[in-house]
C-alpha positions as CSV (number, residue, x, y, z in Angstrom):
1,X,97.0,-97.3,345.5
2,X,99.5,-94.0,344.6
3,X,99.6,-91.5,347.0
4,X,98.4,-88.4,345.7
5,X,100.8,-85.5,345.6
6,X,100.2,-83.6,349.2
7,X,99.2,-79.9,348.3
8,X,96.3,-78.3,349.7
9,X,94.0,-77.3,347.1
10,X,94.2,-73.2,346.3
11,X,97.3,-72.7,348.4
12,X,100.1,-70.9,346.4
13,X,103.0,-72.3,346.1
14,X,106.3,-70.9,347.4
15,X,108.2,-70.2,344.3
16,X,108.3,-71.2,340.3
17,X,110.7,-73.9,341.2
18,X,108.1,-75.3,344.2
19,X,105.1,-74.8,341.6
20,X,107.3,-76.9,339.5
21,X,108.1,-79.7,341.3
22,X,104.9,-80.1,342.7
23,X,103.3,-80.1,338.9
24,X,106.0,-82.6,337.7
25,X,104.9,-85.0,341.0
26,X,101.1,-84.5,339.8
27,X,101.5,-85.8,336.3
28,X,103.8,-88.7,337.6
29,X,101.2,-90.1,339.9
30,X,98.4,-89.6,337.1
31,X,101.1,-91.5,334.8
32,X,101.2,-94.3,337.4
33,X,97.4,-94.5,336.7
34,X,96.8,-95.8,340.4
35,X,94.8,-92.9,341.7
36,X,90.9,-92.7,342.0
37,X,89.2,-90.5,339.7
38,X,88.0,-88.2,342.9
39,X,92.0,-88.2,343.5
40,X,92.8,-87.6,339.4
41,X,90.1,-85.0,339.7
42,X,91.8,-83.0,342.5
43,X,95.3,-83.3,340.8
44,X,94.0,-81.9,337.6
45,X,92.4,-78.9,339.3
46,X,95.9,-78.5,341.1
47,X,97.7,-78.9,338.3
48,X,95.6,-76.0,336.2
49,X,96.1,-74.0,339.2
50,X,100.1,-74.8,339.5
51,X,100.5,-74.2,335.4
52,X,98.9,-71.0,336.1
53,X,100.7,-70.1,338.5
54,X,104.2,-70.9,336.3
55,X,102.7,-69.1,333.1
């Protein structure tokens, strides 16, 4: 199984460039398909959070 991207949930992110990278590991691990839907679940909320963030 994928590891899921280590972020706790609601925490802002450092900077833009963090918010990105950490967004850009999300999708690639829901790419790989290999996570649980609990674990898809929780990187989609991130990732809204993250996008957010960037916008």
């Amino acid at each position: 199984m994928a590891k899921t991207p280590k972020a706790s949930v609601s925490s802002q992110p450092e900077s833009f460039e963090a918010a990105s990278m950490e967004l850009e590991n999300i999708v690639t691990a829901m790419e790989a398909g290999q996570m649980s839907l609990e674990a898809s679940l929780t990187a989609y909320k991130r990732g809204v959070e993250l996008l957010q963030y960037c916008q």
